[in-house]
N, CA, C and O atoms as a Maestro MAE file, in Angstrom:
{
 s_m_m2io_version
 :::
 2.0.0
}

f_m_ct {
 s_m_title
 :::
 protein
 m_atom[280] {
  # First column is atom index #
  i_m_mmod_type
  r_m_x_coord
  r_m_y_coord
  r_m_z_coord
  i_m_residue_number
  s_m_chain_name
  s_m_pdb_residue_name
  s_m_pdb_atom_name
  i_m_atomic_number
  :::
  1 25 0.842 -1.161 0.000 1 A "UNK " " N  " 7
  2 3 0.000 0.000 0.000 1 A "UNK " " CA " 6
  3 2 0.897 1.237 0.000 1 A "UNK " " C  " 6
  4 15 1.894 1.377 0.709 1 A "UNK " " O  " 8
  5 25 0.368 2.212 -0.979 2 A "UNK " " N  " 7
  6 3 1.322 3.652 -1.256 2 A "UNK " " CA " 6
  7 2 0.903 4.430 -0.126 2 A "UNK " " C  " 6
  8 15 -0.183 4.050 0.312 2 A "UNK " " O  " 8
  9 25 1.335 5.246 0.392 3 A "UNK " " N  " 7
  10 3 1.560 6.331 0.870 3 A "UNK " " CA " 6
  11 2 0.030 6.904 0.882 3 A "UNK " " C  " 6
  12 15 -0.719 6.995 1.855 3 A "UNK " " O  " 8
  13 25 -0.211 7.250 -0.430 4 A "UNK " " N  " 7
  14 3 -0.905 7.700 -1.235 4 A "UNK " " CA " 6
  15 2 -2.558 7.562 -0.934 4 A "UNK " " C  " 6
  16 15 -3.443 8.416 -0.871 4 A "UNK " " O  " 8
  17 25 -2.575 5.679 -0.732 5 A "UNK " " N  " 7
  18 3 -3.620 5.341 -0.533 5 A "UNK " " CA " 6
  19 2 -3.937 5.593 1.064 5 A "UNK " " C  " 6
  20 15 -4.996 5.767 1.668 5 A "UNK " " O  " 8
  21 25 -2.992 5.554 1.355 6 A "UNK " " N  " 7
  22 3 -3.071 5.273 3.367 6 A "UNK " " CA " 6
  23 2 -3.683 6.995 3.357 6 A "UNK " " C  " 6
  24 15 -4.775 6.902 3.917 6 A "UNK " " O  " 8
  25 25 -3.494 8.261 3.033 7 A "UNK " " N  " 7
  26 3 -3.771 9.364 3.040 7 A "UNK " " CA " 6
  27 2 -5.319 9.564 2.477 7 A "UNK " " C  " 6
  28 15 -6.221 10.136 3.087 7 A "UNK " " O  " 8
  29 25 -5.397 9.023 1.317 8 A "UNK " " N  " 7
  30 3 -6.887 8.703 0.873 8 A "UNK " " CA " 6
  31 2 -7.867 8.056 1.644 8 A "UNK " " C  " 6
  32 15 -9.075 8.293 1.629 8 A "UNK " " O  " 8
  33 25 -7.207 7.140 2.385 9 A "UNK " " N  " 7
  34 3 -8.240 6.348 3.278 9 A "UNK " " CA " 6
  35 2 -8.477 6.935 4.391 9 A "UNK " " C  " 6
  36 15 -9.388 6.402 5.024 9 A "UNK " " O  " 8
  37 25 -7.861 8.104 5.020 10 A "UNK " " N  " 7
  38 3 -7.756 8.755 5.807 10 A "UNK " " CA " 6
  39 2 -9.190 9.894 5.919 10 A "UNK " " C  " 6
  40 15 -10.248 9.981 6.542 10 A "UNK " " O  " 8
  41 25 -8.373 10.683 4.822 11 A "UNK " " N  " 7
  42 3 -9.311 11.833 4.200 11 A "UNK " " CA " 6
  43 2 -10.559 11.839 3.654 11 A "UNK " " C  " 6
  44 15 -11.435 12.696 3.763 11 A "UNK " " O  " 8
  45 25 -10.566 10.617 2.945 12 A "UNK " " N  " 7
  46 3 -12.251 10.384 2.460 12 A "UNK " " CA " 6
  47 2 -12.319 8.443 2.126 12 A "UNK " " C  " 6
  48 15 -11.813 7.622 1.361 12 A "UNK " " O  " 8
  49 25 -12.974 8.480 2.900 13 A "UNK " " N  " 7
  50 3 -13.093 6.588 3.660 13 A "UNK " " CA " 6
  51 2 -13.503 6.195 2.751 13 A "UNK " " C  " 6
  52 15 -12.830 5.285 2.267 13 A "UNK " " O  " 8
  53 25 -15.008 6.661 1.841 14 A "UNK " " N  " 7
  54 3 -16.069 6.141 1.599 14 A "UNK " " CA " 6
  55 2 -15.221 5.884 -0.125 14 A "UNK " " C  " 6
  56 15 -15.160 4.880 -0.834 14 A "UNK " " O  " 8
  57 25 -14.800 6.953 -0.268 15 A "UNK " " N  " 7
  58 3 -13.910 6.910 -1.861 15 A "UNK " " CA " 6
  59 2 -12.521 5.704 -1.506 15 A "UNK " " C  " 6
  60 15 -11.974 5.197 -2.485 15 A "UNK " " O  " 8
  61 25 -12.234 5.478 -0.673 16 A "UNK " " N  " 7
  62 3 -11.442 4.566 -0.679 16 A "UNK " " CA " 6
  63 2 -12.004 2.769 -0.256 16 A "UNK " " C  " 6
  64 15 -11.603 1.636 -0.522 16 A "UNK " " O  " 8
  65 25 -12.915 3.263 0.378 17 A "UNK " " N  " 7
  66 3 -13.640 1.799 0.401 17 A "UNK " " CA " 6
  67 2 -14.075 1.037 -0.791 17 A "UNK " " C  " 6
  68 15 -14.141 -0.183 -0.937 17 A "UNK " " O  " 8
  69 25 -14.488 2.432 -1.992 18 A "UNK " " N  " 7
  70 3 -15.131 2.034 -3.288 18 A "UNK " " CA " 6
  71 2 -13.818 1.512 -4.134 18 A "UNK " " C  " 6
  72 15 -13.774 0.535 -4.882 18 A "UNK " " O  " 8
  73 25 -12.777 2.419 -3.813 19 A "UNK " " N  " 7
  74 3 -11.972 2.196 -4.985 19 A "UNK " " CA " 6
  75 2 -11.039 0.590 -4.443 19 A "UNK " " C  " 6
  76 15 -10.129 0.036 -5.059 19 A "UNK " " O  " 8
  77 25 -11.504 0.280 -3.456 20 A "UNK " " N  " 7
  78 3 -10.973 -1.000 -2.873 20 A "UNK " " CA " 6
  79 2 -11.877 -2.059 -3.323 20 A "UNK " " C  " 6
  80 15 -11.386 -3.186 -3.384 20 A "UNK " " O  " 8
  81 25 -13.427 -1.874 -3.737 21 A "UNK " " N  " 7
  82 3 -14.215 -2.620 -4.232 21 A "UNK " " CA " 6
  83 2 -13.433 -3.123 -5.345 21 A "UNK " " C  " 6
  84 15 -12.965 -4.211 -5.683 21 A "UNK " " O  " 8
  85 25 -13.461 -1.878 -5.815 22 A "UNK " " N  " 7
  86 3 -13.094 -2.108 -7.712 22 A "UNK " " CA " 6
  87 2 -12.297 -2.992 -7.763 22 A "UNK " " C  " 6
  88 15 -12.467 -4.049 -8.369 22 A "UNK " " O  " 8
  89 25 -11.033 -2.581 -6.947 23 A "UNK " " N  " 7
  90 3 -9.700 -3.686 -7.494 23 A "UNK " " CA " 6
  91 2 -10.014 -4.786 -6.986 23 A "UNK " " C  " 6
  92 15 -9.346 -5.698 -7.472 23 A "UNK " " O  " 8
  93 25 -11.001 -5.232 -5.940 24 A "UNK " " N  " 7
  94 3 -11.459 -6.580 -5.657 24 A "UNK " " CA " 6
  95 2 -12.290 -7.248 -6.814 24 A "UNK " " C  " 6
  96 15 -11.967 -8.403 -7.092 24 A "UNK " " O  " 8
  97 25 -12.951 -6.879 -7.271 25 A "UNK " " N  " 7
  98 3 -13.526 -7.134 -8.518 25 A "UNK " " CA " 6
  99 2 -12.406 -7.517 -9.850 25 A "UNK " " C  " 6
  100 15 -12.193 -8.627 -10.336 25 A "UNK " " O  " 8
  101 25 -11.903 -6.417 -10.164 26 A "UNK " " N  " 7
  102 3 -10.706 -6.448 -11.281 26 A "UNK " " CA " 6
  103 2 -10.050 -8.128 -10.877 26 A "UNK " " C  " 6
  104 15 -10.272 -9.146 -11.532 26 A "UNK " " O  " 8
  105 25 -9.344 -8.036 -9.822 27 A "UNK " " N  " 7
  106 3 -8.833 -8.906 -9.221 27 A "UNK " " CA " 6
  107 2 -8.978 -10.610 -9.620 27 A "UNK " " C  " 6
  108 15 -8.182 -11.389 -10.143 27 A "UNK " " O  " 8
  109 25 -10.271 -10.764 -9.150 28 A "UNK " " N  " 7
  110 3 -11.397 -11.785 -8.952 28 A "UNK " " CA " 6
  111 2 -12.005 -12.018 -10.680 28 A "UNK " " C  " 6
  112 15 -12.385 -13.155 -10.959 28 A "UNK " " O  " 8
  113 25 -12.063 -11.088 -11.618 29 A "UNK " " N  " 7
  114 3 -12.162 -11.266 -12.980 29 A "UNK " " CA " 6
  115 2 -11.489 -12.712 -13.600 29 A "UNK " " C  " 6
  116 15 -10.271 -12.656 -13.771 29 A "UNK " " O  " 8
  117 25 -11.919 -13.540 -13.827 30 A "UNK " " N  " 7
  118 3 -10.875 -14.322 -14.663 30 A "UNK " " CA " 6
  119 2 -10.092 -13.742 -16.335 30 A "UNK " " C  " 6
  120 15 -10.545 -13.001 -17.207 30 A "UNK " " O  " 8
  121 25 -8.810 -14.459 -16.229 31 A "UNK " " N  " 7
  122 3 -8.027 -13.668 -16.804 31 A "UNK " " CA " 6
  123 2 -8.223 -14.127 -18.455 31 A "UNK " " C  " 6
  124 15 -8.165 -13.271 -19.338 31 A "UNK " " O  " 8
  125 25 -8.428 -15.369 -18.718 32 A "UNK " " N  " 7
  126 3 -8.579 -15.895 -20.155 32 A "UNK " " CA " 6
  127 2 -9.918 -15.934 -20.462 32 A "UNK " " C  " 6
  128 15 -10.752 -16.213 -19.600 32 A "UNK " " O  " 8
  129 25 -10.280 -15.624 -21.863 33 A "UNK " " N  " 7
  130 3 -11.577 -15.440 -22.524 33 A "UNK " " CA " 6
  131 2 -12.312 -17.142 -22.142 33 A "UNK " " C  " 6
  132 15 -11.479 -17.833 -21.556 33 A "UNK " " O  " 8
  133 25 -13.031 -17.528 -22.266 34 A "UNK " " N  " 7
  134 3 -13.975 -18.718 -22.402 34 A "UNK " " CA " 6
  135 2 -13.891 -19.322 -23.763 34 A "UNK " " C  " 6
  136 15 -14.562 -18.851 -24.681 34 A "UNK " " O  " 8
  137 25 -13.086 -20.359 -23.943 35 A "UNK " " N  " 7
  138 3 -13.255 -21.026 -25.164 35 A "UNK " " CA " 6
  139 2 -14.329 -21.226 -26.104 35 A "UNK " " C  " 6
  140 15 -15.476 -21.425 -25.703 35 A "UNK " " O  " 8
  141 25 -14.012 -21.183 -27.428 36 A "UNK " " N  " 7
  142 3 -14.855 -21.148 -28.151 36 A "UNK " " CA " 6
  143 2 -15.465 -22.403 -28.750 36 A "UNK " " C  " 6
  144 15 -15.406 -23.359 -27.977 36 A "UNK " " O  " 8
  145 25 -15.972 -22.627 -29.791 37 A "UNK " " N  " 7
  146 3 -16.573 -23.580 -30.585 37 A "UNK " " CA " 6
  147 2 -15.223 -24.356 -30.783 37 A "UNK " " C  " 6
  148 15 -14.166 -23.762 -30.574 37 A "UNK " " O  " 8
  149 25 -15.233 -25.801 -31.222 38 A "UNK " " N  " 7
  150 3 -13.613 -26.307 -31.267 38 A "UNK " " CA " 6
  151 2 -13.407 -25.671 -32.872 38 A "UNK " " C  " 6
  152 15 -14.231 -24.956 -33.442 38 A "UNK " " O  " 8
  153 25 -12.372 -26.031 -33.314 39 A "UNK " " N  " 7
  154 3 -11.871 -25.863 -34.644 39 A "UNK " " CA " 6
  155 2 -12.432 -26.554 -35.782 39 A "UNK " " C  " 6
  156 15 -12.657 -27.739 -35.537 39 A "UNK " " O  " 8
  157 25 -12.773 -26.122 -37.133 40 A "UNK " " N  " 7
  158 3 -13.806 -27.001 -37.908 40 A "UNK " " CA " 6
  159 2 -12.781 -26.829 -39.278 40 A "UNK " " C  " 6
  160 15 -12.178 -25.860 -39.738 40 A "UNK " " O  " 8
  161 25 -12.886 -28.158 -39.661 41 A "UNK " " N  " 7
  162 3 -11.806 -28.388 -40.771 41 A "UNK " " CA " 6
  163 2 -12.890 -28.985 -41.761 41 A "UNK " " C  " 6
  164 15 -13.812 -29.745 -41.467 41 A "UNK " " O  " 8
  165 25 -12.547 -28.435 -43.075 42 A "UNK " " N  " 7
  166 3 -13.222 -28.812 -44.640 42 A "UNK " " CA " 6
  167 2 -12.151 -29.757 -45.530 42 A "UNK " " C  " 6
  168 15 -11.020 -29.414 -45.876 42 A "UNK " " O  " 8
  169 25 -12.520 -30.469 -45.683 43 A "UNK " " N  " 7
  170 3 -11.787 -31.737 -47.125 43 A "UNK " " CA " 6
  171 2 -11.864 -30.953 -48.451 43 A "UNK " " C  " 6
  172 15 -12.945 -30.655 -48.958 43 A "UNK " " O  " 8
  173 25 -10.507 -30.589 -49.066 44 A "UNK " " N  " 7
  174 3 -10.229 -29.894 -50.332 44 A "UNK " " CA " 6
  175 2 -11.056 -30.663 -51.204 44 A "UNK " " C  " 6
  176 15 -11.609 -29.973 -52.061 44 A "UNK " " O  " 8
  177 25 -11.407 -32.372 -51.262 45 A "UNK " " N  " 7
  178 3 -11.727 -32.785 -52.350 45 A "UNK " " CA " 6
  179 2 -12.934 -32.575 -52.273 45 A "UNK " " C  " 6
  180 15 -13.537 -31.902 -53.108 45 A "UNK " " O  " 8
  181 25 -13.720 -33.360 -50.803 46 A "UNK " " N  " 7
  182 3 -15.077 -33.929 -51.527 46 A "UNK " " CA " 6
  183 2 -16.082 -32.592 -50.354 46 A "UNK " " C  " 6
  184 15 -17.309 -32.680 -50.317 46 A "UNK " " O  " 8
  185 25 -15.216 -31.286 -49.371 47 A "UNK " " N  " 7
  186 3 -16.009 -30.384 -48.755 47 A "UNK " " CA " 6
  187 2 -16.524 -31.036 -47.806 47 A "UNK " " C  " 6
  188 15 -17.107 -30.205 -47.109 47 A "UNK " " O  " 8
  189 25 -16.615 -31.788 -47.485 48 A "UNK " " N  " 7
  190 3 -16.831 -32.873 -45.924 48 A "UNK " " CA " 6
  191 2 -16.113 -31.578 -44.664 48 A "UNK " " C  " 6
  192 15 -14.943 -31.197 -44.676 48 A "UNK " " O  " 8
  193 25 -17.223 -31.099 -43.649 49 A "UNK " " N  " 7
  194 3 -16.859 -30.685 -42.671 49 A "UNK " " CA " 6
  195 2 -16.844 -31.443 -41.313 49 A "UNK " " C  " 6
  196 15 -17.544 -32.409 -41.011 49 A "UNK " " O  " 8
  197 25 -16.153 -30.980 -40.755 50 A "UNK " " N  " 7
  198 3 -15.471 -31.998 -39.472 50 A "UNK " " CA " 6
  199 2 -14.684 -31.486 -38.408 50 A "UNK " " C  " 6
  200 15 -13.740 -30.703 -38.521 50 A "UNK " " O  " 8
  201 25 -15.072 -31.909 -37.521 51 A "UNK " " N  " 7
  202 3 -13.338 -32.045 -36.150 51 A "UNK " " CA " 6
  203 2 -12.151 -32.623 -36.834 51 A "UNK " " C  " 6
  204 15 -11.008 -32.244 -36.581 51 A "UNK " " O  " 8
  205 25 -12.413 -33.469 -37.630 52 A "UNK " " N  " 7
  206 3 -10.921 -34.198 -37.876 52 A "UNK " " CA " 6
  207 2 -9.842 -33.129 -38.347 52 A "UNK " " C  " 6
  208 15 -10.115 -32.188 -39.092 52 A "UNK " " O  " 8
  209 25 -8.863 -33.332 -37.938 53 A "UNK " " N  " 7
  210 3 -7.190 -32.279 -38.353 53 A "UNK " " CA " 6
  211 2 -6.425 -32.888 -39.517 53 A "UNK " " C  " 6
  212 15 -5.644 -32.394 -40.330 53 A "UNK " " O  " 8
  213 25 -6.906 -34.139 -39.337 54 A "UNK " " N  " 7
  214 3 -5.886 -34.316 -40.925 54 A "UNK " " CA " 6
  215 2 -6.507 -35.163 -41.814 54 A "UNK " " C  " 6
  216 15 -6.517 -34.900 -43.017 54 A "UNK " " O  " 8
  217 25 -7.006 -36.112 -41.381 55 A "UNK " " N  " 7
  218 3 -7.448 -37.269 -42.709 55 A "UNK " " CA " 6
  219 2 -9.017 -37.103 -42.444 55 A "UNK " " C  " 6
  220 15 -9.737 -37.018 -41.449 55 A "UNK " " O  " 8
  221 25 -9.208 -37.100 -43.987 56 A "UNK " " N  " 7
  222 3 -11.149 -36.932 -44.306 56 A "UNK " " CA " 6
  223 2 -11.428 -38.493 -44.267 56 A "UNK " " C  " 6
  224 15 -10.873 -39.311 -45.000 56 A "UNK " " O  " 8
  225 25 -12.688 -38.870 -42.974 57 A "UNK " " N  " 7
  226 3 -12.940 -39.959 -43.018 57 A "UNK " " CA " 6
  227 2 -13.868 -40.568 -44.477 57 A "UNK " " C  " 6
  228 15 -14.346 -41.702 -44.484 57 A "UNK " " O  " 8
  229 25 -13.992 -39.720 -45.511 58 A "UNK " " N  " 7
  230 3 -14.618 -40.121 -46.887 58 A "UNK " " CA " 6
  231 2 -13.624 -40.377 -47.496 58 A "UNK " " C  " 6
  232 15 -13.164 -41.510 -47.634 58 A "UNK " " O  " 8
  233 25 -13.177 -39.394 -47.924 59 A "UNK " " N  " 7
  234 3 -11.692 -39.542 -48.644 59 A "UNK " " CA " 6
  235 2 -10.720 -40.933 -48.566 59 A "UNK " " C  " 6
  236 15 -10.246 -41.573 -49.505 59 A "UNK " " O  " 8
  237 25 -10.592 -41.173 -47.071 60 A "UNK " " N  " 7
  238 3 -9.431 -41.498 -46.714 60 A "UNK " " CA " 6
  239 2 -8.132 -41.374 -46.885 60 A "UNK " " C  " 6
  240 15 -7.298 -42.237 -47.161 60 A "UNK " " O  " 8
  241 25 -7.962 -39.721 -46.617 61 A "UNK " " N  " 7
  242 3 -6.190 -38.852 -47.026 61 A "UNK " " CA " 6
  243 2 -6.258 -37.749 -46.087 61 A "UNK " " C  " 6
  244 15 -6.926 -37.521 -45.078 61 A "UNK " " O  " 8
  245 25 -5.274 -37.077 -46.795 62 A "UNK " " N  " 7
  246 3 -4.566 -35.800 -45.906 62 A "UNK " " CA " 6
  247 2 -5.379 -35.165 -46.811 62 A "UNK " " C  " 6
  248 15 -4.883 -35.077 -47.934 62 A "UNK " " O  " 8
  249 25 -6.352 -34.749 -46.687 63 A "UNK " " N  " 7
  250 3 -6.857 -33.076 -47.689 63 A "UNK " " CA " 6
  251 2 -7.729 -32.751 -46.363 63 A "UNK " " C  " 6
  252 15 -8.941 -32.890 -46.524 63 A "UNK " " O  " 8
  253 25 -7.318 -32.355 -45.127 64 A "UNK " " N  " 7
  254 3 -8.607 -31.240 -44.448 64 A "UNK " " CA " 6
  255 2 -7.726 -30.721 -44.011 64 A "UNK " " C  " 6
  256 15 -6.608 -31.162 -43.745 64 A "UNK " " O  " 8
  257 25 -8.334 -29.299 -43.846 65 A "UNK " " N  " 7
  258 3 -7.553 -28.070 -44.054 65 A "UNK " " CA " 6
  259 2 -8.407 -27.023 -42.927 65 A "UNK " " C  " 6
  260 15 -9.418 -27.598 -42.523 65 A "UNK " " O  " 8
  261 25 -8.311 -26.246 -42.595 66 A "UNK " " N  " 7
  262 3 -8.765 -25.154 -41.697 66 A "UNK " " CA " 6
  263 2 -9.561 -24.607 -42.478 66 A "UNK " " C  " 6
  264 15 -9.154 -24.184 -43.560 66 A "UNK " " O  " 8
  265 25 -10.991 -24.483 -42.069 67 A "UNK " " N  " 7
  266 3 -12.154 -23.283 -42.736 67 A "UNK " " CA " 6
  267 2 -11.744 -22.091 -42.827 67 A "UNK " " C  " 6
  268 15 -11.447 -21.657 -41.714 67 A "UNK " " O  " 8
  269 25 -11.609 -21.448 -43.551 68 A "UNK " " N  " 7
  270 3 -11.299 -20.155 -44.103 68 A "UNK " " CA " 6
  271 2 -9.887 -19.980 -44.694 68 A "UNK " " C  " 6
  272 15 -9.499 -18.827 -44.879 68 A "UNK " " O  " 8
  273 25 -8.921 -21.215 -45.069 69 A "UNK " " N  " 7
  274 3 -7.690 -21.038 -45.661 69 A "UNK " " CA " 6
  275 2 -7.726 -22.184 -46.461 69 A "UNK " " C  " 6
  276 15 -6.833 -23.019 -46.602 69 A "UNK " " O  " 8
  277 25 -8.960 -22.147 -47.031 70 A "UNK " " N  " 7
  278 3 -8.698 -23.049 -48.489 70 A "UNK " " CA " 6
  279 2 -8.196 -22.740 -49.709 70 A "UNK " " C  " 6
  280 15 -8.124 -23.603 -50.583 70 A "UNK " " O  " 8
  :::
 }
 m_bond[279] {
  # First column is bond index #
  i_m_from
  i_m_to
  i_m_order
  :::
  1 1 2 1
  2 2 3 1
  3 3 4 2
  4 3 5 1
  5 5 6 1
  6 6 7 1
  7 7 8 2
  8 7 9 1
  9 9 10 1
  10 10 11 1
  11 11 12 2
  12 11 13 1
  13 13 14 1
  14 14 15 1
  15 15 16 2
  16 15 17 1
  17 17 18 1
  18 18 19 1
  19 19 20 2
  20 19 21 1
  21 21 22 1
  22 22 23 1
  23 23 24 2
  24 23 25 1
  25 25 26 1
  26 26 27 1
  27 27 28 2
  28 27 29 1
  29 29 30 1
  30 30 31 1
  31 31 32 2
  32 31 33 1
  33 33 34 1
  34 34 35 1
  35 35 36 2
  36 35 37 1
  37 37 38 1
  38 38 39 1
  39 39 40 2
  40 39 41 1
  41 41 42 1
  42 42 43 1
  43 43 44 2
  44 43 45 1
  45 45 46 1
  46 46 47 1
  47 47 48 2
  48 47 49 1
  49 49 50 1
  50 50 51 1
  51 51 52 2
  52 51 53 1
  53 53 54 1
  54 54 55 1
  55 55 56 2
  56 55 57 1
  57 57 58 1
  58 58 59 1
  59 59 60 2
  60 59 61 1
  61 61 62 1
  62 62 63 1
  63 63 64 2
  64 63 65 1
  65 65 66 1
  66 66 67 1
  67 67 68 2
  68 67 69 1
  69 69 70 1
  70 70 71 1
  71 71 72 2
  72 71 73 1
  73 73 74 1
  74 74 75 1
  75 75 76 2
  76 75 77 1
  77 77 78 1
  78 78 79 1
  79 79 80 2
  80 79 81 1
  81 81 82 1
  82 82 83 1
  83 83 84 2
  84 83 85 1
  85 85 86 1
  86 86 87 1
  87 87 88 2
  88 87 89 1
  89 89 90 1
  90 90 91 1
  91 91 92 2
  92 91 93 1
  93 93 94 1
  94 94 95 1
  95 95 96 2
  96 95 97 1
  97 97 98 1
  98 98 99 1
  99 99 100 2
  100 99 101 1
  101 101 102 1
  102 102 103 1
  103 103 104 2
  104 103 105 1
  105 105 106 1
  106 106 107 1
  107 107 108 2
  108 107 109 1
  109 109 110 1
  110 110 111 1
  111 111 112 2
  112 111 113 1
  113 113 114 1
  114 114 115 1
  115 115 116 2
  116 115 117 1
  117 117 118 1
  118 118 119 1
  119 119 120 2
  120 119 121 1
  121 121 122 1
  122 122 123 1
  123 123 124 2
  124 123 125 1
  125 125 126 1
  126 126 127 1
  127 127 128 2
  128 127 129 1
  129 129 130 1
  130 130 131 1
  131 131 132 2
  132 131 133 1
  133 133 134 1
  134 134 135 1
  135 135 136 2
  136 135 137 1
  137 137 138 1
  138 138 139 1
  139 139 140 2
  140 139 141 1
  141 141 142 1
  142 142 143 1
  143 143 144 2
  144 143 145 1
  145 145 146 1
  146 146 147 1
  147 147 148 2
  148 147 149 1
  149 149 150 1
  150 150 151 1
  151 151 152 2
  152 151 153 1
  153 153 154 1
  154 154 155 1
  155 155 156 2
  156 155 157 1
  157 157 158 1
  158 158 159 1
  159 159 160 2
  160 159 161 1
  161 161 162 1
  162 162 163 1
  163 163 164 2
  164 163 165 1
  165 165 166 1
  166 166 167 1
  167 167 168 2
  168 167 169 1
  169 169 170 1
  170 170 171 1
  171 171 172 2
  172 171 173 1
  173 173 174 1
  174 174 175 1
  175 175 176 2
  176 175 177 1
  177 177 178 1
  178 178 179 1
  179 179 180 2
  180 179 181 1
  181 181 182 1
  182 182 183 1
  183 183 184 2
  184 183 185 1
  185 185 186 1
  186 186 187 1
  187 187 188 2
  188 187 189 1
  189 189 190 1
  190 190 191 1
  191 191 192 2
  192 191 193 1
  193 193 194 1
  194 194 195 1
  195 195 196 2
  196 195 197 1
  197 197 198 1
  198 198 199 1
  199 199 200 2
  200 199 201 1
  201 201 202 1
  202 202 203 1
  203 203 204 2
  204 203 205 1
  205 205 206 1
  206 206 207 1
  207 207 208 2
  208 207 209 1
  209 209 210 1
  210 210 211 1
  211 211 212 2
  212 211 213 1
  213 213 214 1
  214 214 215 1
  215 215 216 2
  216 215 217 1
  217 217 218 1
  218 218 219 1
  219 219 220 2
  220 219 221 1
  221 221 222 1
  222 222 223 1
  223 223 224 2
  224 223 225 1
  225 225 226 1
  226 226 227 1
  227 227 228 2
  228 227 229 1
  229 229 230 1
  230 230 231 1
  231 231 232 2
  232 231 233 1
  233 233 234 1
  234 234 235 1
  235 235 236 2
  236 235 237 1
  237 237 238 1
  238 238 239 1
  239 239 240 2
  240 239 241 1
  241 241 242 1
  242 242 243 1
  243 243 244 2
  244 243 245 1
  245 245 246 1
  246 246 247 1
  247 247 248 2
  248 247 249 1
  249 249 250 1
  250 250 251 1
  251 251 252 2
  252 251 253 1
  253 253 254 1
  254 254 255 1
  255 255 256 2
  256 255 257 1
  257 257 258 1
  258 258 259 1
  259 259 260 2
  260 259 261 1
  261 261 262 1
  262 262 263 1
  263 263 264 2
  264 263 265 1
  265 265 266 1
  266 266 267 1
  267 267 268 2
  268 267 269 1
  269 269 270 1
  270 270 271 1
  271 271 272 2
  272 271 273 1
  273 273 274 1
  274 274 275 1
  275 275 276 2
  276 275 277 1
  277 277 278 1
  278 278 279 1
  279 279 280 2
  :::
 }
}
């Protein structure tokens, strides 16, 4: 604790009680966003969408690729 604050808490309580809320809050925030939808991969040949990362269960090969970098 600064100087700063110990003088604030002094002088006006009620503004320092609040601004002690806040950073309890800030604090208590979790820090990483909430995951999203998983990752959805398209087959170059036959457009088959999927979870799978590498082999199209139609196909049976390496053509799936990340949606939006076909």
């Amino acid at each position: 604790m600064s100087i700063v604050e110990s003088l604030i808490r002094l002088v006006d309580p009620v503004q320092a009680q609040a601004r002690a809320e806040d950073r309890r809050i800030q604090r208590e925030q979790p820090k990483r966003e909430v995951a999203g939808d998983p990752p959805r991969y398209r087959c170059r040949i036959c457009a088959l969408e999927d979870a799978a990362e590498v082999y199209c269960p139609v196909c049976l090969a390496d053509t799936m690729r990340p949606i939006g970098t076909l």
